[in-house]
C-alpha positions in Angstrom: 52.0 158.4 139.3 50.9 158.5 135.3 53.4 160.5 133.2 52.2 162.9 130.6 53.7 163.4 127.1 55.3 166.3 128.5 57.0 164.6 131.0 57.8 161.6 128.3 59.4 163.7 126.5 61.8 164.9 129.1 62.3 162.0 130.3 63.7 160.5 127.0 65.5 163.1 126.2 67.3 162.9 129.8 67.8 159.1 128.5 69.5 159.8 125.5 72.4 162.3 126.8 72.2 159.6 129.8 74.8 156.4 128.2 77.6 158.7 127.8 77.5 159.4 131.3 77.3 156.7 132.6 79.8 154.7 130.6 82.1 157.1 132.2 80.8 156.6 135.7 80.8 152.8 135.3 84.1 152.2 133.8 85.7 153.9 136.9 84.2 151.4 139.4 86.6 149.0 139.9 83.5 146.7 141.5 82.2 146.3 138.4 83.0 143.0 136.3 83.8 144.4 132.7 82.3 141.6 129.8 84.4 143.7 126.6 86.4 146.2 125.9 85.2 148.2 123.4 81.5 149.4 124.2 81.2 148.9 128.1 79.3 145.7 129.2 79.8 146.0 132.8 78.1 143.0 135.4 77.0 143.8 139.0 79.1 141.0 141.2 75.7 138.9 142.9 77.5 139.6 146.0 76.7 143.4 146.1 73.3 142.8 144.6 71.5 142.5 148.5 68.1 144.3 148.3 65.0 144.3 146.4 65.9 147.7 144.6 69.3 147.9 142.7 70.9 151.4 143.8 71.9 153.3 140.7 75.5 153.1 141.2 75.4 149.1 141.1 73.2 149.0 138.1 74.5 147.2 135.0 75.9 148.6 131.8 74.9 147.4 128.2 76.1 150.2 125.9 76.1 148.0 122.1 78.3 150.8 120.7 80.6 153.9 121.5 79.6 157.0 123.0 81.2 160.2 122.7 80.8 163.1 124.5 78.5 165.2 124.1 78.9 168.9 123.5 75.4 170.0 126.4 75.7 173.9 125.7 75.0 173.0 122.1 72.9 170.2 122.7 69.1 170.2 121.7 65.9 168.1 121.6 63.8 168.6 118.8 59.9 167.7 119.5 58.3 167.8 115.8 56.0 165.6 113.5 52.6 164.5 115.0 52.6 167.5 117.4 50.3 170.1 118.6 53.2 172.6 118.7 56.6 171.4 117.8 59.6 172.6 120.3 63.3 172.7 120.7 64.9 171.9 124.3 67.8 172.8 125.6 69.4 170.7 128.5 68.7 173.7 130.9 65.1 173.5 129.6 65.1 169.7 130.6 66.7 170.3 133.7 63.9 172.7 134.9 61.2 170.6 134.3 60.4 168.3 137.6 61.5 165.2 138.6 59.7 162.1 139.0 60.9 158.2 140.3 59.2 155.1 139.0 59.7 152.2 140.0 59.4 149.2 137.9 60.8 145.6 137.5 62.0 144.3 134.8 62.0 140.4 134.6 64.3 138.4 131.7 62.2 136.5 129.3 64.4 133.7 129.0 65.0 131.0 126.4 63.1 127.7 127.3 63.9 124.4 126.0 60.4 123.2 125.7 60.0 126.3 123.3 60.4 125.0 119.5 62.8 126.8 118.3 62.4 127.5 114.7 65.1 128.8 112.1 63.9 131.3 109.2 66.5 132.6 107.5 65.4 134.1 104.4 68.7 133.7 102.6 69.7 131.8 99.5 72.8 130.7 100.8 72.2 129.9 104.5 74.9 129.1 106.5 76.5 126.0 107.2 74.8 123.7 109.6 71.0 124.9 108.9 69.5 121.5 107.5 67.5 121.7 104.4 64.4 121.6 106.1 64.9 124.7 107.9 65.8 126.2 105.2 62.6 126.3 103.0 59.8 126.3 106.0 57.8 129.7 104.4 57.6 132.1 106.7 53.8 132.8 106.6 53.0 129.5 109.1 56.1 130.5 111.3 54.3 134.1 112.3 50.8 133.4 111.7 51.4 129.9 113.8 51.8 129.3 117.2 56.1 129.1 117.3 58.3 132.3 118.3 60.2 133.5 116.5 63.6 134.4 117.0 66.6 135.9 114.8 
């Protein structure tokens, strides 16, 4: 089913109340393998992981910082900029708009070793262990050639 801007835009907004939530409902399952302490990083045991489509409530959690609550009578969603008409949500507004389910896959690029991995630092004082070469390549050939990048 294609999604229109309109329902993009609820969507995202729904995602970005979304973390705060869900940190909360994740940190409570004792099922779940907690990585770190500080901003929840919370693992699926493979055991529970049995069908093609991961339920919601054995998803994983990556939150890379803190999350506070969020005050949702208060709470808007400004649509401006590069818009036909620019809007402000409410989370009732969000609420009423309908519902749809995609589903996707996401699949893990991982790091190969027959990649070449190639360092580009940028800095003058790189740090220890970075061989000299490494350390002047210009970074023209590095993103113009035909190496990833990585940093």
């Amino acid at each position: 089913m294609p999604i229109n801007r309109r329902r993009f835009l609820a969507l995202s907004a729904v995602a970005s109340l979304a973390p705060s939530a869900v940190v909360v409902a994740h940190t409570r399952r004792e099922y779940m393998v907690r990585v770190n302490g500080r901003a929840v990083n919370a693992e699926t045991p493979l055991e529970l992981l049995t069908d093609f489509l991961t339920p919601n409530h054995l998803f994983f959690v990556r939150s890379h910082r803190l999350f506070h609550p969020t005050d949702q009578p208060k709470w808007t969603l400004s649509v401006d900029g590069d818009v036909a008409t620019a809007m402000q949500l409410t989370l009732t507004d969000l609420r009423r708009m309908p519902v749809t389910e995609v589903t996707c896959m996401l699949e893990r690029a991982e790091v190969k070793s027959t990649v070449k991995q190639v360092h580009t630092l940028g800095s003058d004082d790189p740090p220890k262990g970075v061989p000299p070469f490494h350390r002047s390549m210009p970074l023209r050939p590095v993103v113009r050639g035909p190496w990833p990048m990585g940093y």
